[in-house]
C-alpha positions in Angstrom: 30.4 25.8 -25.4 29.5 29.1 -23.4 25.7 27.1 -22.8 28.0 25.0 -21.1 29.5 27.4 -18.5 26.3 28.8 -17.6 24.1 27.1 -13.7 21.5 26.1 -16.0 24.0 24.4 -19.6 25.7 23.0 -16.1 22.4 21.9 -15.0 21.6 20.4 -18.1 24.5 18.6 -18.5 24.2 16.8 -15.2 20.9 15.7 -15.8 21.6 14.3 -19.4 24.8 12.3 -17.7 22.4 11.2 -14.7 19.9 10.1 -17.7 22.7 8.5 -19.4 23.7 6.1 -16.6 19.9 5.4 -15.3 19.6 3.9 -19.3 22.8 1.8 -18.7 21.7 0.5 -14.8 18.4 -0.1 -16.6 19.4 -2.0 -19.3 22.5 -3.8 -16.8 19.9 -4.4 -14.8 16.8 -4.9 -15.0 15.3 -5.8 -11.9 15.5 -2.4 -11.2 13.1 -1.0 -13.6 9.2 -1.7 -12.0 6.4 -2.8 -13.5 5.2 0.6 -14.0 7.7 1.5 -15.8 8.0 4.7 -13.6 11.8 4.3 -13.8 11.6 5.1 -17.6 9.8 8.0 -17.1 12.2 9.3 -14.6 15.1 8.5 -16.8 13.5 10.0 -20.2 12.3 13.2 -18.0 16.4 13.8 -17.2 16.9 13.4 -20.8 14.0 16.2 -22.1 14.9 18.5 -19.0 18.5 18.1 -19.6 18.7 18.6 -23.8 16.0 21.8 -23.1 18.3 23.3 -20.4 21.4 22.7 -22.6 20.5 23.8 -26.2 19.4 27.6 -25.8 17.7 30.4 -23.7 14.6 29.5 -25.0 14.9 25.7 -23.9 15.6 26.4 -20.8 12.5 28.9 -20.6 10.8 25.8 -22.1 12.0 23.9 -19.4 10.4 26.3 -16.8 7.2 26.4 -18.1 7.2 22.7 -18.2 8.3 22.3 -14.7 6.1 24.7 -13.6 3.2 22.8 -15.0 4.4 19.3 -14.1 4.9 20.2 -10.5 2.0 22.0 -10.0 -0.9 19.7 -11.4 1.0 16.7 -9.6 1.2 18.9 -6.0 -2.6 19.8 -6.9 -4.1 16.3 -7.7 -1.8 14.6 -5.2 -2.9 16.7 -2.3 -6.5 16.7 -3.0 -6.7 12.6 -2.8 -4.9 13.1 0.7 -7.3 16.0 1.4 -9.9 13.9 -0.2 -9.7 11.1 2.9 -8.0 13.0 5.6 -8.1 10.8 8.4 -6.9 7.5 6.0 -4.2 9.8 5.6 -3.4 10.2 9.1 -3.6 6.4 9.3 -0.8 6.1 6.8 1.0 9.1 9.0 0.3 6.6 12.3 2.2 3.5 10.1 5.0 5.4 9.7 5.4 6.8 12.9 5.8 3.5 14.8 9.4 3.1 16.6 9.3 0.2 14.1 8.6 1.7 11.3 11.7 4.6 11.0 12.9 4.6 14.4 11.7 5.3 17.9 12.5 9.1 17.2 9.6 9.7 15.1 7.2 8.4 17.4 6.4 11.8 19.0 4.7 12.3 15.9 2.1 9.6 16.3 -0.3 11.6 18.2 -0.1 14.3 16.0 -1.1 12.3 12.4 -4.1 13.8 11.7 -3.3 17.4 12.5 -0.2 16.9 9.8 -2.3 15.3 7.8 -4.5 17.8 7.2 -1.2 20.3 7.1 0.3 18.5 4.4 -2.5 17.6 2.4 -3.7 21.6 2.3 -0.2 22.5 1.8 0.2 20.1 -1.2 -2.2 21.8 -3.1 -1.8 25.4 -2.1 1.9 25.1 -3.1 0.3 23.3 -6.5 -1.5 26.6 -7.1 1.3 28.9 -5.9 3.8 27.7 -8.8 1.0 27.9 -11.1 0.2 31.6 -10.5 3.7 32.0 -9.5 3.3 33.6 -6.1 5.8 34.0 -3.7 7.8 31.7 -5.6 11.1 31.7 -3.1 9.0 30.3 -0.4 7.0 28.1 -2.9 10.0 26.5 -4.8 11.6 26.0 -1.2 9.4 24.0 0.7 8.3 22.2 -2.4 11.8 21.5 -2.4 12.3 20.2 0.9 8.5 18.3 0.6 9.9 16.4 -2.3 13.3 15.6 -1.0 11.9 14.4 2.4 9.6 12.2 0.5 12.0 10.7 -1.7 14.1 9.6 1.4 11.2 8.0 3.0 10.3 6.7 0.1 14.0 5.3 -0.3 14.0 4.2 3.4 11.0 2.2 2.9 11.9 0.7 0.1 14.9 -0.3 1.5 13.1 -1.9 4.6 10.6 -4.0 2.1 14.0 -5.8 0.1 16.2 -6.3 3.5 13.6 -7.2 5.5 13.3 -10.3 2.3 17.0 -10.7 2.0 17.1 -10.8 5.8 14.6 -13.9 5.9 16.8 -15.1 3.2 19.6 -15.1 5.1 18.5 -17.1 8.1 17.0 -19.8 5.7 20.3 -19.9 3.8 22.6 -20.0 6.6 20.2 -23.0 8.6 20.8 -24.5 5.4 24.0 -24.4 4.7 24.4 -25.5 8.8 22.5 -28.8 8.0 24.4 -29.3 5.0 28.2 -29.2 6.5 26.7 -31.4 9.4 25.7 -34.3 6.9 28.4 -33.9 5.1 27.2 -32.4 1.7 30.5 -29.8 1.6 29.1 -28.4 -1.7 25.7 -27.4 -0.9 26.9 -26.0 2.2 29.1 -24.1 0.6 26.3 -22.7 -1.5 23.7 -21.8 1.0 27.0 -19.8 2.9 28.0 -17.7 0.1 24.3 -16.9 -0.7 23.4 -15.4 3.0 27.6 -14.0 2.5 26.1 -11.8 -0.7 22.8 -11.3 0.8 24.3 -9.6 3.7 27.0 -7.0 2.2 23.6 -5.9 0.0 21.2 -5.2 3.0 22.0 -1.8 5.0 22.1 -0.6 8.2 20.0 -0.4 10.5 18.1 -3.5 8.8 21.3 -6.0 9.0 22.3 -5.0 12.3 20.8 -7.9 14.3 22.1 -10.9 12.1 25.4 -9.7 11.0 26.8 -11.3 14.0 25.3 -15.0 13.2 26.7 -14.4 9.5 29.9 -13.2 10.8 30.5 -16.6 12.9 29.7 -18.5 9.9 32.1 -16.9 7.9 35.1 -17.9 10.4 34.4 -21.4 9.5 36.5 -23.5 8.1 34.5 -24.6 4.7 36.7 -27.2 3.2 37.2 -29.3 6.4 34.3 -27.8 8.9 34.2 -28.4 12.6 31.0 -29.6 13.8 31.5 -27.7 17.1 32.1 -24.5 15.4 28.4 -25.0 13.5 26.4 -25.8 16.5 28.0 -22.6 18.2 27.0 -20.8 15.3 23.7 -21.9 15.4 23.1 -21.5 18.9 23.9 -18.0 18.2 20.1 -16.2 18.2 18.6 -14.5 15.2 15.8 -12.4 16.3 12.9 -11.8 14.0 13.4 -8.9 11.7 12.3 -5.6 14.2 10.9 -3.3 11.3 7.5 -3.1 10.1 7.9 -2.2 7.1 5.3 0.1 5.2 3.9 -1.8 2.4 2.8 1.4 0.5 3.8 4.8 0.8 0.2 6.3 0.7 0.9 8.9 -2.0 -2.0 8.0 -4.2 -4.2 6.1 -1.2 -6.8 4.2 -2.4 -7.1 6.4 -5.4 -4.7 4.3 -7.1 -6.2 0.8 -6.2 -9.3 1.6 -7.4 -8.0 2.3 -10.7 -5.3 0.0 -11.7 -5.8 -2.5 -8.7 -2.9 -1.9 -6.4 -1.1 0.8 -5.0 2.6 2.0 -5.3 5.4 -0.3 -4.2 7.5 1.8 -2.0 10.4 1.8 -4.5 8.0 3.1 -7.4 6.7 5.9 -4.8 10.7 6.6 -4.6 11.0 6.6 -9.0 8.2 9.0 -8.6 9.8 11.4 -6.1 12.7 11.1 -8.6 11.4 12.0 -11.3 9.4 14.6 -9.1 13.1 16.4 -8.3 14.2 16.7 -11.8 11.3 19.3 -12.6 11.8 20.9 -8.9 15.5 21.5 -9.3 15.1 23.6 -12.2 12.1 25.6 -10.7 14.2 26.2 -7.4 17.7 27.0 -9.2 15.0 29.8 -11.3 12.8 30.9 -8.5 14.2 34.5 -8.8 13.3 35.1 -12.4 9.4 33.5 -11.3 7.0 35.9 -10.6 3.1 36.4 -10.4 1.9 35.7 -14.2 1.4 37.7 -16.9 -1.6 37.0 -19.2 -0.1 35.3 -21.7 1.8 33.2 -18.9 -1.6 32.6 -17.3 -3.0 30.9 -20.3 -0.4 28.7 -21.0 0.2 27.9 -17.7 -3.4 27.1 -16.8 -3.9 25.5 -20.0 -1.0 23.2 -19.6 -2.1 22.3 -16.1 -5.2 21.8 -16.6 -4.7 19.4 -19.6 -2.5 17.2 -17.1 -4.9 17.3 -14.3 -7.5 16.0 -16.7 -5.4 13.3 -17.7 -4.1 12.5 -14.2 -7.0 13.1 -12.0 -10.1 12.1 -14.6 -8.4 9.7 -16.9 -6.1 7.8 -14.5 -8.0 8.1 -10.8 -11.5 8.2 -12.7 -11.9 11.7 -10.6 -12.5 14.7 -12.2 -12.9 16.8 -9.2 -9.4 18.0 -9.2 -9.7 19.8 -12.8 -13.0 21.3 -11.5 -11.2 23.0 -8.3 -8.4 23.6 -10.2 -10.1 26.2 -12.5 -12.5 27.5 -10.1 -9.0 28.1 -8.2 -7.9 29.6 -11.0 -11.0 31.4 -11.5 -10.7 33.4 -8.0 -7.2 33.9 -8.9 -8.1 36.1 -11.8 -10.9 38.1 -10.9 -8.5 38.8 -7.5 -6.0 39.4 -9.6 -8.0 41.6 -11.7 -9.9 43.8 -9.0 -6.9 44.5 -6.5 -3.1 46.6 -7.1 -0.7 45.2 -7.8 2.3 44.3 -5.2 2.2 42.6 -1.7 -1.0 43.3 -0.7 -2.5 41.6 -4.0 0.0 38.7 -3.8 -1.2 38.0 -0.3 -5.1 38.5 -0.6 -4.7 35.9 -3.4 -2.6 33.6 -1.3 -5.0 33.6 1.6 -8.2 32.7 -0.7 -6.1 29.4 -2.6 -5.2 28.6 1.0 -8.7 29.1 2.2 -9.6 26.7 -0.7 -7.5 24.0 -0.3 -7.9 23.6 3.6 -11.3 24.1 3.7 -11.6 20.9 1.4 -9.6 19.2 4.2 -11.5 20.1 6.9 -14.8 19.0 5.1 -13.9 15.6 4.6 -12.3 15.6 8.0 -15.7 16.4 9.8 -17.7 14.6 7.1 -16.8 11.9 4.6 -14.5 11.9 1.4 -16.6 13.4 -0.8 -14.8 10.2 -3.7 -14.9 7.1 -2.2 -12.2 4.3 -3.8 -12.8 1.8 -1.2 -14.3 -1.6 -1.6 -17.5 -0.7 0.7 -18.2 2.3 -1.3 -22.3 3.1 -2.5 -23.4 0.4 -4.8 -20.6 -2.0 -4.3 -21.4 -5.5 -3.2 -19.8 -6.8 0.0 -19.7 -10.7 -1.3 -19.2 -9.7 -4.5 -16.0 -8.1 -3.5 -15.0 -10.8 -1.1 -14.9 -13.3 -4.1 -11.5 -14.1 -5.6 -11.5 -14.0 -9.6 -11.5 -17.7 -9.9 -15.0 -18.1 -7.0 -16.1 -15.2 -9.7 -15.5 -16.4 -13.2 -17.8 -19.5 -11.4 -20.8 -17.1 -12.3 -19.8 -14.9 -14.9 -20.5 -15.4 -18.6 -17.7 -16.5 -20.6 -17.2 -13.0 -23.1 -17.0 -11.7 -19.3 -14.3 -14.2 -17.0 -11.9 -11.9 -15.4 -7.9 -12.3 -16.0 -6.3 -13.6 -12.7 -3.2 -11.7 -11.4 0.0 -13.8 -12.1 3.2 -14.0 -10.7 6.9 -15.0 -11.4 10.0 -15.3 -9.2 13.4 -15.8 -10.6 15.2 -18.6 -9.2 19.4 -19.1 -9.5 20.4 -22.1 -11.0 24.6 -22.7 -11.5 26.3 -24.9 -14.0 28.2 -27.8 -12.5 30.8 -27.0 -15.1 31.6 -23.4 -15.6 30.3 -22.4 -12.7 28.3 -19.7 -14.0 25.4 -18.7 -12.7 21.9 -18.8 -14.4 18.7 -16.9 -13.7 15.6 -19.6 -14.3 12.1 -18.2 -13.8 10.1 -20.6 -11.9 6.8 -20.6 -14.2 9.3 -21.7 -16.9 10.8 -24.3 -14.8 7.3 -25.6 -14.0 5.8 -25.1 -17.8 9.0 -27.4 -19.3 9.1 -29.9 -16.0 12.9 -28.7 -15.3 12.9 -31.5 -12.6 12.7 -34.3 -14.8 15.3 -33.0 -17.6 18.3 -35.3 -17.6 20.4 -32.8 -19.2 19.1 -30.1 -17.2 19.3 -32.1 -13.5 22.6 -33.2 -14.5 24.3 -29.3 -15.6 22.6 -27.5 -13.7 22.3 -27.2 -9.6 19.6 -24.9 -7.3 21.4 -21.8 -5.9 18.4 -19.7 -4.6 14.7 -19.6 -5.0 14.5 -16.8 -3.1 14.8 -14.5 -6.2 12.9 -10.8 -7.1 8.9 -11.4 -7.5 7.5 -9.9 -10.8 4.4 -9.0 -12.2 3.5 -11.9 -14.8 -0.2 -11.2 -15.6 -2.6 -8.1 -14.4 -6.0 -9.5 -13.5 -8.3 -9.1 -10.8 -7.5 -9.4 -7.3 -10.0 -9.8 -4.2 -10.8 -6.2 -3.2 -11.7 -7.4 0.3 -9.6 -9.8 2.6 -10.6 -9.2 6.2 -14.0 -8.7 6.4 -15.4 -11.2 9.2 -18.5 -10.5 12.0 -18.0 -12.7 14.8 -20.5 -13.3 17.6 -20.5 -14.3 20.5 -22.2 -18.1 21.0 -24.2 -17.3 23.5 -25.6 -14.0 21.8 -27.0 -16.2 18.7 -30.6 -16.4 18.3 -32.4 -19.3 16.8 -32.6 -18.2 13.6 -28.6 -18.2 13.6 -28.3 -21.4 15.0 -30.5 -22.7 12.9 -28.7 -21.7 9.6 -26.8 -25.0 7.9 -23.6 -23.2 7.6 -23.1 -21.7 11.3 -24.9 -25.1 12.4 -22.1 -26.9 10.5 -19.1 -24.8 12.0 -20.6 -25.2 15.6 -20.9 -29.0 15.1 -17.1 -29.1 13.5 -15.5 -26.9 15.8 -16.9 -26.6 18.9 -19.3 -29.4 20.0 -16.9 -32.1 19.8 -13.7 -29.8 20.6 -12.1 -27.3 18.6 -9.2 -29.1 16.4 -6.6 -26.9 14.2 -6.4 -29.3 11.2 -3.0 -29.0 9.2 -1.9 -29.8 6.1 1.5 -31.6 5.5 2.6 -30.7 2.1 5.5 -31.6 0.3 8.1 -29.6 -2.0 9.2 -31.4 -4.7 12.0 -29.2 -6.3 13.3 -28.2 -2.5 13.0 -31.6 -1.1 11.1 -30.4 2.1 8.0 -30.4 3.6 5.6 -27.6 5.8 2.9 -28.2 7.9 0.1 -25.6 6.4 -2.9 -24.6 8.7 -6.2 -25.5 7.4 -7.5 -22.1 7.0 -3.9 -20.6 5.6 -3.9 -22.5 2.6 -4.0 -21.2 -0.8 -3.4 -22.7 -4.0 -1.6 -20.1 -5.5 1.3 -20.4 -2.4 1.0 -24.3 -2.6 0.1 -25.7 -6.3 -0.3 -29.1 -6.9 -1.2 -28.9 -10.3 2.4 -28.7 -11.3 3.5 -30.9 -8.8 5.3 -28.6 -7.0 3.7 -29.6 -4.0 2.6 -32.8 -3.2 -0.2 -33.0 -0.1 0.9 -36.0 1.9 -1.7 -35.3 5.1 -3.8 -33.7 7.7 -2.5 -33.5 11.1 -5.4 -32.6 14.0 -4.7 -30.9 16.7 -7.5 -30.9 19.2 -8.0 -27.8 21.7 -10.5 -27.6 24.5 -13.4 -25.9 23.1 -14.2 -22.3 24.6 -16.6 -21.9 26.7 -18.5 -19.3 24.8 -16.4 -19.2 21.0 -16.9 -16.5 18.5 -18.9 -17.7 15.7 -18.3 -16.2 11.8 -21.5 -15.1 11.2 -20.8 -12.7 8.0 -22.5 -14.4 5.3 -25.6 -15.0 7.8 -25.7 -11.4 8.3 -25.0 -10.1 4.6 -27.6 -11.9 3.1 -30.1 -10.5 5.2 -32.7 -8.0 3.2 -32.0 -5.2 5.2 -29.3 -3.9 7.2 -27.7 -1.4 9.3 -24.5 -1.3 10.1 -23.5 1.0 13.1 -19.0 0.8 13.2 -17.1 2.0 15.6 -13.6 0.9 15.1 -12.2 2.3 18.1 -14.9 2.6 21.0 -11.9 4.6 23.3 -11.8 7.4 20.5 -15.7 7.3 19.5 -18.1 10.4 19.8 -20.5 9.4 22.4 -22.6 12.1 21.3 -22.9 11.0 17.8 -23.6 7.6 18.8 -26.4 9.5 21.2 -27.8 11.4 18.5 -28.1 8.1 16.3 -30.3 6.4 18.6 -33.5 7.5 17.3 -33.0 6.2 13.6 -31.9 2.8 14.9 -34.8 2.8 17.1 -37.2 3.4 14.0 -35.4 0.9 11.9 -35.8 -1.3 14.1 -39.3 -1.2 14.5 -39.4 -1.2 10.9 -37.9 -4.8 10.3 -34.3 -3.6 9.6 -31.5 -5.7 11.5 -29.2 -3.5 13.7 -25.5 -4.5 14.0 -23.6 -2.5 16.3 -20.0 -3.7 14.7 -16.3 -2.8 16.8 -13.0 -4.0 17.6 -14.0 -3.9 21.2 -14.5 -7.0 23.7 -18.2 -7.4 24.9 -17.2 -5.7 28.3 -16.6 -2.2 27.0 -19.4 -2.7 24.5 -21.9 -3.2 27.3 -20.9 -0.2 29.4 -21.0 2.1 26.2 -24.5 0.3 25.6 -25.5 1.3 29.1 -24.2 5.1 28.7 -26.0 5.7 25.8 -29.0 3.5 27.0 -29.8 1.6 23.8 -28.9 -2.0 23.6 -28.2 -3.8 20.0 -26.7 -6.6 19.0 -22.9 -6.9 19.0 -20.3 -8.0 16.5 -16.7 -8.0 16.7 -14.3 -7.1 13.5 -11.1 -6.2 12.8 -9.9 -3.0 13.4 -8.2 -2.6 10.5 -10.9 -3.1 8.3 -13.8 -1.2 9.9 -11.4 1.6 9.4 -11.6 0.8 5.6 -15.5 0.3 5.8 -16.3 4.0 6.9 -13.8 7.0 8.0 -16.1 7.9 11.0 -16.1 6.8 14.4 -19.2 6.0 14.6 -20.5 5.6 11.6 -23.4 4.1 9.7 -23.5 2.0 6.6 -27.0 0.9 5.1 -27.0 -2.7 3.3 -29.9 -4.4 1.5 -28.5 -7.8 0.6 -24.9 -7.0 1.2 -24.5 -4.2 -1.5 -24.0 -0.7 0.1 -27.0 1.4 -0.4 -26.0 4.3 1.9 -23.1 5.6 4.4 -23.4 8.8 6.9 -20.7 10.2 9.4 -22.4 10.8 12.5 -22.2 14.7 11.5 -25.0 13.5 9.0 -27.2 11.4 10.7 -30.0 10.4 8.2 -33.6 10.3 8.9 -35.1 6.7 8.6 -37.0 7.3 5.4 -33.5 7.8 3.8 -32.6 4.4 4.4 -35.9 2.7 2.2 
């Protein structure tokens, strides 16, 4: 009982009832918990924190230690993949700070990504090491504090943007729907669709619902058991713009780290589990921050031996990098021998603070002036270009059979209601397909579609194409025979542009929502429209025919990736590029050149500002035009040069590190 009375028994307590009731939402509801199972770990980390601070003394000393070590090696590892690939950092920073993205406040940011980049990114890891060694631990435990709780609100906010910016689709959908229905007369299905967009709407938050509230609102004032026409078309006419927010698919805390290890990022709503589970530690070390101090020996070897252990399994067994355990004990290394060779007090503290911050922001500015020194990217050394274009279906094609890779499947869970009780069920669509719900009798006649609209899950990890995007166009007039002469750019110059350039459709048909979409040609998939199932049903094309351009852009990728060797010069945006570097490049291309290597100078530019920068620089190559996006993935520098024999990635330099041509062979 007198545990009880004390900050930390109170402390304790808390977290074991917050652990107590994340179990019960869990379990209540389960759509809540991701595929991850990050939420778990949140919730049994309030449990352990919460028993340790509540038992005894020594628990909550426990407790410290633990936090101390948690926090630290996650602050370390974490910053060091930011510091890692500054400048995709500051992309991520740029996403974030569009008026769409959290408001038009944080747009002043914007030009300032990649000086906070590097800030935070350093200051990740140099707090990491100052809880470790325990140096000025009021200041330390503070701004991790604030760090952690800012991030879990963006995190939060994000999150929130991702399921509105759904449910506000939804919405529209449900209440066109439900318009259509009351006009032909079907009162219950009208009904239906209106008290779907009704719920979907008191879920979704401000500032998200804001622009369709009123449109709901005028449907609600209808009368739903004897409906006036009038009042529906009024409704209707009342405009829904499209959802303002972009949302930010992924919060960035891992980067590309995490894709090239488990295939995928963190949702925005895991990234906000993780900040949880983050706060739980950093509440106890900022409640104890006056009893923290620089380490004694025997603290120093547990601490160090702790966070080194979780490093090792964090950084080198889940990111496949064991760079962060090596600068952690070289950090920790310094640390001693400083700690060793200078007095104790301020002067000490301080002469150790200013070599971990020397280490961790002299990492940042390396790979800020060169290239991350761990590349997790699809274009990385060694790493085929087709290869990675191909989905795992195009791959298992060639692959043995001991070798075919898993494909990633989905489910959705769709609302189904019985006629009778008027209950509502949850049926997921793969086993509505698997048991061919449609033509069940019993089913068709107890049951009735709500909403297919439902939560998307994870049914089956498997491979995923690592690269989407990747395109190099050329100008018609700027192909050379050879190009011309190639069966497949022949084939798509004959199709498209000789005759006239027509955008072939598909009309498909949905069997279980009795409607039918017009699919472009080059949109369609067969894992959004299956026909295997006969979900869909393809009924047929639908031409379009456009004047053909005068001088269209032609896909030349595969033309150009097969070639035996060549180099790539990117600049993804020509207004930001270093002249000079491109200057200072001029001479390799030249020799390659001579040598038989293909040059591709490869932006996001238009041929006019192309041209001038060819006549500044006065060397003229070959242009190709990409997407921004994605030459941004393809190399960090601006210019920079990627070497490929046969599409696989034999070499990449920053124009800091221009190589000589015999490092291309």
């Amino acid at each position: 009982m007198k545990r009880i009375k004390t900050l930390f028994g109170i402390q304790g307590l808390s977290y074991l009832i917050i652990a107590s009731l994340l179990t019960l939402f869990g379990f209540q509801k389960p759509e809540i918990v991701d595929d991850f199972n990050i939420y778990w770990i949140m919730t049994a980390s309030a449990f352990v924190l919460g028993a340790m601070l509540l038992i005894s003394k020594k628990g909550e000393h426990i407790a410290v230690s633990l936090s101390r070590i948690v926090v630290g090696g996650i602050f370390i590892v974490s910053g060091l993949i930011k510091a890692n690939d500054t400048i995709g950092f500051a992309f991520k920073l740029e996403e974030y700070f569009r008026p769409e993205s959290l408001g038009s406040g944080w747009s002043v940011f914007e030009p300032y990504s990649l000086s906070l980049s590097i800030l935070i990114s350093g200051a990740e890891v140099l707090l990491g090491l100052a809880i470790l060694v325990g140096a000025w631990t009021r200041l330390t435990t503070t701004l991790i504090l604030i760090m952690t709780v800012f991030f879990a609100w963006l995190t939060n906010f994000t999150a929130d943007c991702v399921s509105n910016r759904d449910d506000y689709v939804s919405v529209n959908r449900k209440l066109s729907e439900g318009d259509r229905a009351f006009i032909s007369g079907d009162l219950e299905t009208g009904k239906i669709k209106y008290e779907r967009a009704f719920y979907k709407l008191n879920r979704m938050k401000s500032p998200f619902m804001d622009t369709i509230a009123l449109a709901v609102n005028a449907r609600k004032s209808i009368n739903q058991e004897n409906p006036d026409s009038l009042e529906i078309v009024a409704a209707k006419n009342i405009e829904v713009p499209s959802f303002y927010w972009e949302c930010v698919e992924d919060c960035g805390c891992f980067g590309d780290a995490l894709k090239g290890s488990v295939g995928r990022s963190l949702t925005p709503r895991e990234s906000f589990y993780k900040d949880l589970f983050l706060v739980f530690f950093v509440f106890v070390l900022f409640l104890k921050q006056k009893r923290i101090r620089l380490n004694e020996f025997k603290e120093d070897l547990l601490l160090f031996f702790g966070s080194l252990l979780l490093i090792a399994l964090f950084g080198g067994g889940l990111f496949g990098w064991w760079f962060p355990l090596i600068f952690t004990f070289c950090a920790m290394l310094i640390y001693l021998i400083l700690k060793k060779i200078t007095k104790t007090g301020f002067r000490q503290v301080f002469i150790i603070a200013m070599a971990m911050a020397t280490l961790s922001y002299g990492f940042s500015l390396y790979t800020y002036a060169f290239l991350p020194i761990k590349d997790y990217r699809p274009y990385k050394i060694g790493d085929s270009i087709q290869e990675n274009m191909k989905s795992a279906e195009e791959r298992n094609q060639i692959l043995p059979a001991d070798e075919q890779l898993q494909e990633m499947k989905y489910y959705t869970n769709w609302l189904w209601r019985n006629k009778v009780s008027g209950n509502d069920t949850v049926v997921v669509d793969t086993s509505y397909m698997a048991n061919r719900l449609w033509e069940d009798a019993a089913f068709k006649a107890t049951y009735m579609a709500v909403d297919y609209d439902g939560d998307k899950h994870v049914l089956q990890t498997g491979y995923q194409r690592k690269i989407n995007d990747f395109q190099l166009l050329q100008d018609y007039s700027n192909l050379n025979d050879s190009k011309k002469q190639d069966s497949v750019i022949r084939e798509q110059i004959e199709m498209d542009y000789d005759p006239g350039y027509g955008e072939v459709y598909y009309l498909m048909h949905n069997t279980v929502e009795n409607r039918s979409e017009l699919v472009l040609r080059t949109d369609f998939k067969d894992s959004l429209y299956p026909m295997t199932d006969s979900t869909w049903i393809y009924v047929q094309d639908s031409t379009v025919m456009l004047t053909p351009p005068n001088n269209p852009k032609i896909d030349v990728t595969h033309f150009m990736l097969n070639k035996e060797r060549l180099l790539l010069i990117v600049c993804y945006d020509l207004s930001k590029a270093n002249v000079d570097g491109l200057i200072a490049m001029k001479d390799v291309m030249s020799e390659a050149q001579n040598n038989g290597v293909e040059i591709a100078f490869v932006s996001s530019a238009n041929a006019e500002e192309v041209s001038s920068l060819a006549d500044e620089i006065g060397f003229y190559f070959p242009y190709y035009i990409c997407d921004l996006t994605e030459l941004k993935i393809v190399i960090r520098s601006n210019p920079g040069m990627v070497y490929l024999e046969k599409g696989r990635v034999k070499g990449k330099w920053d124009y800091n590190r221009i190589p000589k041509y015999l490092e291309l062979k």
